[in-house]
RODO-2510 file (C-alpha; in nm, 4 decimals, decimal comma):
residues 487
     n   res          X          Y          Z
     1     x     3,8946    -4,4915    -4,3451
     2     x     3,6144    -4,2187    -4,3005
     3     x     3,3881    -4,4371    -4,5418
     4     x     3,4300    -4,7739    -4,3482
     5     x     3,3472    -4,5604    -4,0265
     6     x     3,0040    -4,3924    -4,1665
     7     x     2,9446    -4,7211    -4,2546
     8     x     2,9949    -4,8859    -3,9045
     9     x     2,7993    -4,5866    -3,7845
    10     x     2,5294    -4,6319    -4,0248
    11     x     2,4835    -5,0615    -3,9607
    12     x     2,4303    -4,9307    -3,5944
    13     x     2,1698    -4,7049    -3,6437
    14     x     2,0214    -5,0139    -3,8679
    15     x     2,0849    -5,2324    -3,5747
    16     x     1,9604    -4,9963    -3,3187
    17     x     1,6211    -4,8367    -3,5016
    18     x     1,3277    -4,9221    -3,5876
    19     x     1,3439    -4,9299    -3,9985
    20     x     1,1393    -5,0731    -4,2982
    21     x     1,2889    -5,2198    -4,6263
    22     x     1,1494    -5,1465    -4,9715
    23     x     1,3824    -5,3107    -5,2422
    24     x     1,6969    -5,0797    -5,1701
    25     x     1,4970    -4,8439    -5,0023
    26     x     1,6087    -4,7803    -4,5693
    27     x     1,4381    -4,5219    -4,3402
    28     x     1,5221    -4,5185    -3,9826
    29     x     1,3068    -4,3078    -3,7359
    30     x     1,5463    -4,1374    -3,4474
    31     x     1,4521    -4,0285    -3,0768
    32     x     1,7675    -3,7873    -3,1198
    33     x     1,7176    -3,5858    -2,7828
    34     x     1,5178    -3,3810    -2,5957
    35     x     1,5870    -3,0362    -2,6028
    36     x     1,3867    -2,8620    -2,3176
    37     x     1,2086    -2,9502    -2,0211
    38     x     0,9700    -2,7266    -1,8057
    39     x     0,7165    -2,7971    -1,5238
    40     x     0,4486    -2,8981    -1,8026
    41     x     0,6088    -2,8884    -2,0932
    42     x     0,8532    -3,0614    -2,3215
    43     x     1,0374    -2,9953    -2,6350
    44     x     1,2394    -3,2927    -2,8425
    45     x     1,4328    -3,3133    -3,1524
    46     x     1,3748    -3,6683    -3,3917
    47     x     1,5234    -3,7580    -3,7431
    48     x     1,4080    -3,8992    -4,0449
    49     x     1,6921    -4,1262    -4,1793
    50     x     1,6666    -4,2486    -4,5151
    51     x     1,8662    -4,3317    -4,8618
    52     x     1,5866    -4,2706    -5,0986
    53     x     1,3357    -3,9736    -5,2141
    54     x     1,0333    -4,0519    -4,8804
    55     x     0,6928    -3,8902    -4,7867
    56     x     0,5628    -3,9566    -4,4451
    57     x     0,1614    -3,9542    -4,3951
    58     x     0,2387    -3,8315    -4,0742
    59     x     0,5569    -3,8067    -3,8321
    60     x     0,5888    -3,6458    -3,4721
    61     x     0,6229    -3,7898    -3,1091
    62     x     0,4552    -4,0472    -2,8345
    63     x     0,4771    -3,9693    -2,4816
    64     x     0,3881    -4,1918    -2,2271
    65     x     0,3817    -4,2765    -1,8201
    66     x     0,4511    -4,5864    -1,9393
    67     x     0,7143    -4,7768    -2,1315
    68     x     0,5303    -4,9577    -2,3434
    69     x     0,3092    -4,6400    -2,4731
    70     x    -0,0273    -4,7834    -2,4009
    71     x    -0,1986    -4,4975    -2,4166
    72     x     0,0316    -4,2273    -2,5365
    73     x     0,0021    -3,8588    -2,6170
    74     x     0,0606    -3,8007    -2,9919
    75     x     0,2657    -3,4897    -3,1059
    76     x     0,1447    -3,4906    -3,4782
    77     x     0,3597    -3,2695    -3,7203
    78     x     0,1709    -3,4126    -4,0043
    79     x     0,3184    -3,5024    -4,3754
    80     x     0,6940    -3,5142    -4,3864
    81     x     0,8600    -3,4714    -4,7773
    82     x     1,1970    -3,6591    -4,7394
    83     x     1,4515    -3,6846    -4,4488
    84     x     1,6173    -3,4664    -4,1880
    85     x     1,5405    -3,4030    -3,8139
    86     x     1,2247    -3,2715    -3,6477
    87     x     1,0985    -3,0763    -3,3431
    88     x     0,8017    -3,1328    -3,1583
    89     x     0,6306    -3,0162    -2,8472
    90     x     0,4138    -3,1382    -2,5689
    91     x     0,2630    -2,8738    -2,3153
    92     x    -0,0171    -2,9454    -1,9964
    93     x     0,2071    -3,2206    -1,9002
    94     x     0,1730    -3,3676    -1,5244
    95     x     0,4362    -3,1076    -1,2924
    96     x     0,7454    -3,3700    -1,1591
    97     x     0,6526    -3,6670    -1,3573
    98     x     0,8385    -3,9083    -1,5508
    99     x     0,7386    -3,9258    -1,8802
   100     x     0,8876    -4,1790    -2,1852
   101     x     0,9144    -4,0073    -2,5584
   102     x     0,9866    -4,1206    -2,8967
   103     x     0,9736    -4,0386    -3,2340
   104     x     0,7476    -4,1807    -3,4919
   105     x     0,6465    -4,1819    -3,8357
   106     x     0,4204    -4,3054    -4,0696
   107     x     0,5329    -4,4226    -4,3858
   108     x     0,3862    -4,6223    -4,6593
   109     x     0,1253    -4,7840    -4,4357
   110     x     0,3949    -4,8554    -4,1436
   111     x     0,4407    -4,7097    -3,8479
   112     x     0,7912    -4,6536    -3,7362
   113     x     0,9398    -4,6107    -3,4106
   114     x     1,2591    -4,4969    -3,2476
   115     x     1,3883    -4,5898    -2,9095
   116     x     1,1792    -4,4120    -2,6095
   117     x     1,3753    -4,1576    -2,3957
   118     x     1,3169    -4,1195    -2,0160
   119     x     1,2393    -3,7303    -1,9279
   120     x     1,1124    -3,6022    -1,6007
   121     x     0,9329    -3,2790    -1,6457
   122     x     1,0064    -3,0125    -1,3613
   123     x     0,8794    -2,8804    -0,9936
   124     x     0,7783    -2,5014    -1,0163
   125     x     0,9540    -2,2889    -0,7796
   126     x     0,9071    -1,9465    -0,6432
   127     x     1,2171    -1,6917    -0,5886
   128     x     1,0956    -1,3390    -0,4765
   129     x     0,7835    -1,1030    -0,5070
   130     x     0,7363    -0,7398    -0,4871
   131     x     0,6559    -0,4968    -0,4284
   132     x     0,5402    -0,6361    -0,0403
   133     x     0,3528    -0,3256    -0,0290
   134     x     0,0906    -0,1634    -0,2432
   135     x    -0,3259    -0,1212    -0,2562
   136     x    -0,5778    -0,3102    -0,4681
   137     x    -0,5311    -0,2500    -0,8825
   138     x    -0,1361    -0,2548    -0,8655
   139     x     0,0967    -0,4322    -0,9839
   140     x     0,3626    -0,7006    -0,8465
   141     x     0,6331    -0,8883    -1,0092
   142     x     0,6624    -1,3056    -0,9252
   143     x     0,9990    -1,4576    -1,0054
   144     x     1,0188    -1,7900    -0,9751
   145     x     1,0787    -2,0769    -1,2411
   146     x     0,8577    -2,3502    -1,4477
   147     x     0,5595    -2,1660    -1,3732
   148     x     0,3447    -2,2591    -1,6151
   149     x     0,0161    -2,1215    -1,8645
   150     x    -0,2571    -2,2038    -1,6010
   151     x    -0,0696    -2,0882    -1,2874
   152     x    -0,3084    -1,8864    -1,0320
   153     x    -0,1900    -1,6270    -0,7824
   154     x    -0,3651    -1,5720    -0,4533
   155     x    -0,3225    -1,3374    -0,1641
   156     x    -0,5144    -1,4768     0,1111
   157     x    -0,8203    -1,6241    -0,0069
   158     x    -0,8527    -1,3263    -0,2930
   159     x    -0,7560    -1,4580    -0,6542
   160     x    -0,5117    -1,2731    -0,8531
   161     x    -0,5014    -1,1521    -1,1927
   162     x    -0,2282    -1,2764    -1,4063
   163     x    -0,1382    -0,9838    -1,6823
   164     x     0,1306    -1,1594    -1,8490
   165     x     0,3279    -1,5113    -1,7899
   166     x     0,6589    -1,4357    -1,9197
   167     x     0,9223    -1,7280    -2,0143
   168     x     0,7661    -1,9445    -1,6822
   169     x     0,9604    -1,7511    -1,4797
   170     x     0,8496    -1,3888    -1,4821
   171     x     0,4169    -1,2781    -1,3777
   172     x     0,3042    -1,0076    -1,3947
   173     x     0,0014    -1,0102    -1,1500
   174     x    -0,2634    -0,7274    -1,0413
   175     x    -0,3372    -0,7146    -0,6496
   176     x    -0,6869    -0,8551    -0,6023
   177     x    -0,9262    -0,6558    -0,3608
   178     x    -0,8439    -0,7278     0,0149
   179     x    -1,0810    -0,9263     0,2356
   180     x    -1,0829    -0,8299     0,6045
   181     x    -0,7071    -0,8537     0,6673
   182     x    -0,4783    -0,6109     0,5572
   183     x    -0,1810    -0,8908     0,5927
   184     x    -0,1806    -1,1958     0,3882
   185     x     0,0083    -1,4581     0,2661
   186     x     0,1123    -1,4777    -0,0980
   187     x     0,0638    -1,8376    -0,3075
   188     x     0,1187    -1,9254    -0,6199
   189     x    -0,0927    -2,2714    -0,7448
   190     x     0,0335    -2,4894    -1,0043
   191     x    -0,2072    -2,7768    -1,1127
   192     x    -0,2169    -2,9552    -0,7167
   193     x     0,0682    -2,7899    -0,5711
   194     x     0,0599    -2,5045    -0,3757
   195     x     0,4182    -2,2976    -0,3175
   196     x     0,3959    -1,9880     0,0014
   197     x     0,6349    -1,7180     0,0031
   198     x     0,7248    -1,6341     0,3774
   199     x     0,7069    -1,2731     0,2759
   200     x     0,3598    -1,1258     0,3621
   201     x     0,1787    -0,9025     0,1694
   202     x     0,0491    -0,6290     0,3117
   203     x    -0,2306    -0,4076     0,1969
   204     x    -0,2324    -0,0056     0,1661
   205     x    -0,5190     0,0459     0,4618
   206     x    -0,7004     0,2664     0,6459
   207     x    -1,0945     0,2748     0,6184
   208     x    -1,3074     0,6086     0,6575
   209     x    -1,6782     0,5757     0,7935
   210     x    -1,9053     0,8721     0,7217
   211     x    -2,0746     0,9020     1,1280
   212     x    -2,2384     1,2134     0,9925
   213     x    -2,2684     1,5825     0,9625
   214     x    -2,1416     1,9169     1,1697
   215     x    -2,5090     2,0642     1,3622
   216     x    -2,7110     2,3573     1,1676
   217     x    -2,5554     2,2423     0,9077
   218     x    -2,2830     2,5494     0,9876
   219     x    -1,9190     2,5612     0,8194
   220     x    -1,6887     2,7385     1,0437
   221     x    -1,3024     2,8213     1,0190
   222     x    -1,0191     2,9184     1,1981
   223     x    -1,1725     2,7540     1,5135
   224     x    -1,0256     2,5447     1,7943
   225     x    -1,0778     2,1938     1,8768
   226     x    -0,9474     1,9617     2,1809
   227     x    -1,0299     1,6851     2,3620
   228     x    -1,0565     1,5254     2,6974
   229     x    -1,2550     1,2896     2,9264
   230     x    -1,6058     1,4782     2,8163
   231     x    -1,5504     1,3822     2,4416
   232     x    -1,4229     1,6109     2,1408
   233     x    -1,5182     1,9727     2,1225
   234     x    -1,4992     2,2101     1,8132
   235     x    -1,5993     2,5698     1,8179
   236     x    -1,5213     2,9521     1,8789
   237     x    -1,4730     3,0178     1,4721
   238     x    -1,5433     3,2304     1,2142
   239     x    -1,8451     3,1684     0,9921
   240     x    -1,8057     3,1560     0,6462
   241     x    -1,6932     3,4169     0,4433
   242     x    -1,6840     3,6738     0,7302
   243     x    -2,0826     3,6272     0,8521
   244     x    -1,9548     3,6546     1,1824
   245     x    -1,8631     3,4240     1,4751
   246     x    -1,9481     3,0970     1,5854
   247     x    -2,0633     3,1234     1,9391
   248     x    -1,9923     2,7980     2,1737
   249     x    -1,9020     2,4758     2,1247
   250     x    -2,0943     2,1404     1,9497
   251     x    -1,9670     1,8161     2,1924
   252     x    -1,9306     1,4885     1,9959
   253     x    -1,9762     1,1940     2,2163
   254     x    -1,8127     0,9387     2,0231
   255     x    -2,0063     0,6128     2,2127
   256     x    -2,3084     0,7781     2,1354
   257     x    -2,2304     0,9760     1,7997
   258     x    -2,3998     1,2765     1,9496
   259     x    -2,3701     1,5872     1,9173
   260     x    -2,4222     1,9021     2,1813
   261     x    -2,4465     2,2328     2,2550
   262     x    -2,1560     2,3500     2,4958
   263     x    -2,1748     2,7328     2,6228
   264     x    -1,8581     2,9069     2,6598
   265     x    -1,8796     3,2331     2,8500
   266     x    -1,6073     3,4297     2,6900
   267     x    -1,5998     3,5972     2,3438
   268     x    -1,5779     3,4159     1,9905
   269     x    -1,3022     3,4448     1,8001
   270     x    -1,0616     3,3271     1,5556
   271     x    -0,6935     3,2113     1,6250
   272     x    -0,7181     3,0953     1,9487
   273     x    -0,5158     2,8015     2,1232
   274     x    -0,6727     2,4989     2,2892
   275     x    -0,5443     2,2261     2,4726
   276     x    -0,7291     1,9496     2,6808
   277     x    -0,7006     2,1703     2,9406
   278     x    -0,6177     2,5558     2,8162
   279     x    -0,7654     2,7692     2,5945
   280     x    -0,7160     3,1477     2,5078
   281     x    -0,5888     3,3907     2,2624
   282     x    -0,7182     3,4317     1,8862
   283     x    -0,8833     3,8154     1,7622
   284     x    -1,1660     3,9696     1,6770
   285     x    -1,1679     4,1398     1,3524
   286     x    -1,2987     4,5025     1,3927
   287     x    -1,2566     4,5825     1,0292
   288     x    -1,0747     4,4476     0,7129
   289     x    -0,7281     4,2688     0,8212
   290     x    -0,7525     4,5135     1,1348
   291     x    -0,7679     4,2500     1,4603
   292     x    -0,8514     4,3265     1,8163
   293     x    -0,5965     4,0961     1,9832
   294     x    -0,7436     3,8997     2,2860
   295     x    -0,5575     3,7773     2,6237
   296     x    -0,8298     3,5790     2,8247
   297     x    -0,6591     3,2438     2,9395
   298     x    -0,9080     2,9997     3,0596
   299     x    -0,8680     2,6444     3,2396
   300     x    -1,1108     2,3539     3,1281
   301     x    -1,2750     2,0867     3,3070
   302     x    -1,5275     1,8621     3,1158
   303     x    -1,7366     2,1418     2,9615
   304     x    -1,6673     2,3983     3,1850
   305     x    -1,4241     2,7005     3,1992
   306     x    -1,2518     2,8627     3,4645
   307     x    -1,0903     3,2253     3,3998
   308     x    -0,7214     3,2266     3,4515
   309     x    -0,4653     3,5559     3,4769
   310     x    -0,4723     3,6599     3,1426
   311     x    -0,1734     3,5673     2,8853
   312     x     0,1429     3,7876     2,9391
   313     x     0,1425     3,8346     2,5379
   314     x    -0,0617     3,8610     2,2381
   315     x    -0,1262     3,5008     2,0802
   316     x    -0,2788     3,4759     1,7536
   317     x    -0,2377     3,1422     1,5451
   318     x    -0,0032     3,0300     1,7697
   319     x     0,0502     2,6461     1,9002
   320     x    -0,0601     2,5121     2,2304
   321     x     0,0515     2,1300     2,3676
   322     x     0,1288     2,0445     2,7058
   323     x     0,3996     1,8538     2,8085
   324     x     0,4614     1,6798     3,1484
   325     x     0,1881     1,8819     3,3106
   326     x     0,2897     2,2190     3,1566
   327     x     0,1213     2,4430     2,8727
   328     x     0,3725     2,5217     2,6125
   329     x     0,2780     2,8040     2,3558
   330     x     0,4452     2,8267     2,0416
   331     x     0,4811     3,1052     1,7595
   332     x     0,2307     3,2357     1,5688
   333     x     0,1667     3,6398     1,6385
   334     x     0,2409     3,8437     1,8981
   335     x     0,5135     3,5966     2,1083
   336     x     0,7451     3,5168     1,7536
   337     x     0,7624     3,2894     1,5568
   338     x     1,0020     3,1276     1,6995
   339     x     0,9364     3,2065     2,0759
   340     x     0,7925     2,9081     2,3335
   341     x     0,6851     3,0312     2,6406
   342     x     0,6052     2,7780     2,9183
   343     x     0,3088     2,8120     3,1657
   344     x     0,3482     2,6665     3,5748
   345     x     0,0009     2,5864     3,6438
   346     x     0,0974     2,5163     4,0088
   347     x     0,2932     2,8739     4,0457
   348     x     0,0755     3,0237     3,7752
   349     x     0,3406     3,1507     3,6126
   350     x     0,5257     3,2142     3,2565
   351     x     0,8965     3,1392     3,1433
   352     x     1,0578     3,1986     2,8294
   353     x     1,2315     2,8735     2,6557
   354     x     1,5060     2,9472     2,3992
   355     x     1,4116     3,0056     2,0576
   356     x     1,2575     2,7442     1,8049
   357     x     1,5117     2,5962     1,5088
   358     x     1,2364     2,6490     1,2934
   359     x     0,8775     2,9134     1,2616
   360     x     0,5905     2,7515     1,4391
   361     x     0,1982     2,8629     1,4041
   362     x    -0,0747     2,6228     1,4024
   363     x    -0,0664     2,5164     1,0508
   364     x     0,1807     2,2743     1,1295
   365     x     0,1161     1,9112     1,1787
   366     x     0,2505     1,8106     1,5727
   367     x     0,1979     1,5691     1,7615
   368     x     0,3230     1,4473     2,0862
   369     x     0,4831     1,1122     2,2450
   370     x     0,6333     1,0313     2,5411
   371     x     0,6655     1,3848     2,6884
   372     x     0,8023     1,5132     2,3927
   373     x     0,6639     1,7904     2,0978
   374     x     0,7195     1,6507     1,7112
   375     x     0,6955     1,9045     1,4620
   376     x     0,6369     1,8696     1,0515
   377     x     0,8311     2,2361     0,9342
   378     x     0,7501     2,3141     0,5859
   379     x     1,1007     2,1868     0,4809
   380     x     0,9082     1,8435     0,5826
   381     x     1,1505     1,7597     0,8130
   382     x     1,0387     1,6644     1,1710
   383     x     1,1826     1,8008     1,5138
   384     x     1,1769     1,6832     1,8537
   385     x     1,1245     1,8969     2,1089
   386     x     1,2426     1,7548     2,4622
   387     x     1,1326     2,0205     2,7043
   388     x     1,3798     1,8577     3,0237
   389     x     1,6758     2,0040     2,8641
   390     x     1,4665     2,2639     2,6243
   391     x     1,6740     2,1099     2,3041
   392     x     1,5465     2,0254     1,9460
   393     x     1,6706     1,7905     1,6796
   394     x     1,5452     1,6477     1,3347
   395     x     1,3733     1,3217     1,3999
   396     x     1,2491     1,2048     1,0451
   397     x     1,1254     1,3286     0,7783
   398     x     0,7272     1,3564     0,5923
   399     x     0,7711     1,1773     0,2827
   400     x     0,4382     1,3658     0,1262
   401     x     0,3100     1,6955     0,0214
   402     x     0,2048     1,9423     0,2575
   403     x     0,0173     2,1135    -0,0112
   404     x    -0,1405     2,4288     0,1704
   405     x    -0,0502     2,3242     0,5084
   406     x    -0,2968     2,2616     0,8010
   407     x    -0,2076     1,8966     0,8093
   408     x    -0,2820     1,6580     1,1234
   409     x    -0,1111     1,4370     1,2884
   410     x    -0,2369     1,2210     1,6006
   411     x    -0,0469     0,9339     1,7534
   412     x    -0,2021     0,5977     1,8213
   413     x     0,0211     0,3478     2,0611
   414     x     0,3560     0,3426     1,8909
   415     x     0,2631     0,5078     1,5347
   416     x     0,1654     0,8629     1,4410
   417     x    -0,0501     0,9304     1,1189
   418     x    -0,0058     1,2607     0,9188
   419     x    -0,1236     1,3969     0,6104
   420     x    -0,4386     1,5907     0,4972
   421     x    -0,3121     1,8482     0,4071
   422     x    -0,5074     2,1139     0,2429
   423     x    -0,5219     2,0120    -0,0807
   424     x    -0,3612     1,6887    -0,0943
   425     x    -0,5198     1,3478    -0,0076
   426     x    -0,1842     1,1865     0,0981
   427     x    -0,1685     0,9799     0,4242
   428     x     0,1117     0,8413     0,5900
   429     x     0,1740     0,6297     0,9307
   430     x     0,5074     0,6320     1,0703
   431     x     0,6463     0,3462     1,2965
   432     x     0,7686     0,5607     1,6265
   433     x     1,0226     0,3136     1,7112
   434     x     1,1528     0,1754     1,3409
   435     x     1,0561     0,4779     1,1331
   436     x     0,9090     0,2956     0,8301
   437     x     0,7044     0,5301     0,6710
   438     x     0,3712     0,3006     0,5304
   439     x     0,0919     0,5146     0,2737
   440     x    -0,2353     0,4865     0,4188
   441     x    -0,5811     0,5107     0,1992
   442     x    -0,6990     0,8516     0,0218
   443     x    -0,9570     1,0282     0,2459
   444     x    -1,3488     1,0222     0,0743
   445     x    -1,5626     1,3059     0,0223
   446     x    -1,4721     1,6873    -0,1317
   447     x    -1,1255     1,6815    -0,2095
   448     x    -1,1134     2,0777    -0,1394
   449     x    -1,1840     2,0437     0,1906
   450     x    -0,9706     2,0820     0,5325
   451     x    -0,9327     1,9617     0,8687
   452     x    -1,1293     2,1551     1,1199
   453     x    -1,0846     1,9436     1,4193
   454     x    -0,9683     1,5434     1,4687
   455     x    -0,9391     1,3667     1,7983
   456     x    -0,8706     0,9931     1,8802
   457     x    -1,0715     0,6868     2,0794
   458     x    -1,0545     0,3565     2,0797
   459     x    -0,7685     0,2922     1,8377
   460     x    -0,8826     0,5192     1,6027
   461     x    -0,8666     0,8584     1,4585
   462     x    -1,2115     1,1082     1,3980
   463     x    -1,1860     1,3271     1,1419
   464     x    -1,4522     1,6752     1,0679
   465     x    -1,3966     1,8075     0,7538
   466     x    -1,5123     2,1476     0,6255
   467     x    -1,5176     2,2541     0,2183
   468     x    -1,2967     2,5454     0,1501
   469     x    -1,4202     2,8397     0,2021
   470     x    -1,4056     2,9800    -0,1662
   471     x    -1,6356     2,6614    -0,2453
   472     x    -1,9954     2,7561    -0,2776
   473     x    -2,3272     2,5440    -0,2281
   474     x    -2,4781     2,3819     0,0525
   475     x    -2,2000     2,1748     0,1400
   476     x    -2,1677     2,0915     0,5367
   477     x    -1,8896     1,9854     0,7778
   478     x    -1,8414     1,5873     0,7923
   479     x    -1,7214     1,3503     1,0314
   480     x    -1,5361     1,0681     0,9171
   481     x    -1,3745     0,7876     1,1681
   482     x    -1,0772     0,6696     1,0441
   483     x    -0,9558     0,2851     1,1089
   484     x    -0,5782     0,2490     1,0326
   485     x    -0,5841    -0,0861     1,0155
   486     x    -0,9697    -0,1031     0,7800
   487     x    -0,9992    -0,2422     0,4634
***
């Protein structure tokens, strides 16, 4: 019974394929199936059929647009010694296409032919991408499928580089350089079609413009800085490496990018507190680590200051901000560490808050928003300070290093950047209302170098920076203006 059925099987594969007779001799040629199918790529299986000892001159597979092959692409596999099945493989085919194969072969002069199979090769498609944040150089990851040898990436208008095409469904891409827009829109081209993810891509941004250089080419530390309607003032330091004091102030207009010499009739010193409108404290040092503590309060106007009653305590390194038209100072020496005291400016007076969760002196990073104090502790966790009810909690957190302390932080409508700290480069904006921490771009320049003053206008943050003092050379004070949203 099984022979009369291989038979009936066998007269139908006669009936059905093509074939050639030699005497006795019978080879078939068989289309079997096809095996895989991509966007531009195919894969098929064929068989050699015969009942005799064969060699094929050549053997392989036609595909066509068309059914009757007019102009077909030829998979050639090349000589063939006897029968058995075949695999053969056609890649840079047309995306979404229908496309007719067969098998062939060539044998003694004739060129045999099995039936053609309709196959219609695939659409690419795109899944996910990330990371949806990063800078220029990095890496993402494209999922997607049939994404084919040839496939470009392109965020915005910038081309991609493709590092690795894994399986059609895997890329490994490197982030191009940005344009002008730090948001873009990530495509991925195959042949004419273009697929969008809905997903932006947003760059790692912040650009920092060199406006120029401290005046006299002086480096001074432990100054004060603050500003208000007359532009941004820095001064009332100590010179480098204990050559004295820095006497007055240097005004930077920032429409202009001038600077100028302010006068300030009270003393020079280090560790004082300054405000838009306050300034006093800091100390003279007499003699090695021995400090004359000073007490002159003064009230500024433009570039003019007014004497007030002098302070009620010693402040030295200690944290100034006003809140809903009070001064608040915070910690350092002389008031505690963890001791506010709040100044009336109507009554002219001084009141004692309750004590801080945490030590305060001004190498913390604060900032303030909506009539309220932030603080980053060294723990890197951030308080709120809400001076209606005098009550702190834990707001967020700094992601970064603080390194040696003396970050900044300054807010700019709804976010708040902070970082710099001595020696670190790190950068961060945080979203006020979401709290999604973003990295912002590496400051340029001396990477031992601090922040000796930074002010805001127009949307964006200025920046003087002074080499450490332990750094020898020539090396002067810069001003950088920072764009948070640059590229």
């Amino acid at each position: 019974m099984r022979k009369i059925l291989s038979l009936s099987i066998f007269l139908m594969l006669l009936a059905g394929w093509s074939c050639t007779q030699e005497g006795d001799a019978t080879t078939v040629v068989a289309t079997e199936e096809v095996i895989f199918v991509s966007g531009d790529k195919v894969r098929v299986l064929g068989r050699l059929i015969t009942d005799q000892p064969v060699t094929t001159t050549d053997h392989g597979f036609q595909i066509s647009t068309a059914e009757n092959f007019p102009s077909p692409i030829i998979v050639s596999l090349g000589v063939k010694e006897g029968p058995g099945r075949f695999i053969g493989e056609a890649e840079g085919l047309d995306i979404n296409q229908i496309y007719y194969v067969r098998a062939f072969a060539s044998v003694g002069g004739v060129d045999l032919y099995g039936e053609s199979i309709e196959v219609k090769t695939l659409n690419p498609i795109i899944e996910s991408y990330g990371p949806t944040f990063s800078k220029p150089g990095a890496e993402i990851i494209i999922q997607g499928r049939n994404l084919p040898l040839g496939t470009k990436v392109f965020f915005g208008t910038q081309e991609a580089t493709i590092l690795e095409n894994q399986f059609e469904s895997r890329l490994r891409v490197r982030i191009p350089a940005a344009s002008t827009d730090p948001i873009v829109k990530v495509r991925v081209q195959v042949q004419n079609k273009i697929l969008e993810f809905s997903q932006n891509f947003e760059y790692q941004s912040g650009k920092y413009t060199l406006l120029g250089q401290f005046p006299e080419g002086q480096r001074i530390y432990d100054n004060v800085f603050f500003q208000n309607q007359s532009g941004f003032f820095v001064g009332i330091g100590s010179l480098r490496l204990g050559a004295g004091y820095y006497q007055g102030f240097q005004r930077f207009d920032p429409q202009s990018n001038a600077w100028s010499a302010v006068n300030f009739p009270g003393e020079s010193r280090e560790g004082a507190f300054a405000t838009s409108n306050y300034l006093g404290g800091g100390a003279i040092e007499v003699s090695r680590d021995v400090f004359e503590l000073k007490r002159d309060f003064w009230r500024i106007d433009g570039s003019t200051f007014t004497r007030l009653p002098d302070l009620p305590t010693n402040s030295f390194n200690s944290l100034a901000f006003e809140l809903n038209g009070a001064l608040f100072l915070a910690g350092g020496s002389g008031i505690g560490t963890r001791s506010i005291r709040k100044y009336n400016p109507t009554a002219q007076t001084w009141s004692t808050q309750a004590p801080t969760p945490i030590d305060i002196n001004n190498g913390l990073a604060w900032f303030v928003f909506e009539n309220k104090a932030y603080f980053v502790a060294s723990d890197s966790r951030i308080w709120e300070y809400q001076p209606t009810n005098d009550s702190w909690r834990i707001f967020s957190s700094y992601p970064g290093s603080q390194g040696n302390g003396y970050g900044l932080a300054q807010v700019i409508g709804e976010k708040v950047y902070i970082g710099l700290y001595r020696r670190t480069e790190q950068f961060f904006e945080l979203d006020l209302r979401s709290l999604v921490w973003k990295a912002k771009n590496s400051v340029p320049g001396l990477p031992q170098s601090i922040n000796t003053g930074y002010f805001t206008f127009n949307g964006q943050i200025y920046i003087l920076r002074a080499p450490e003092e332990s750094i020898a050379g020539v090396l002067p004070m810069e001003l950088y203006r920072f764009d948070p949203n640059g590229i």
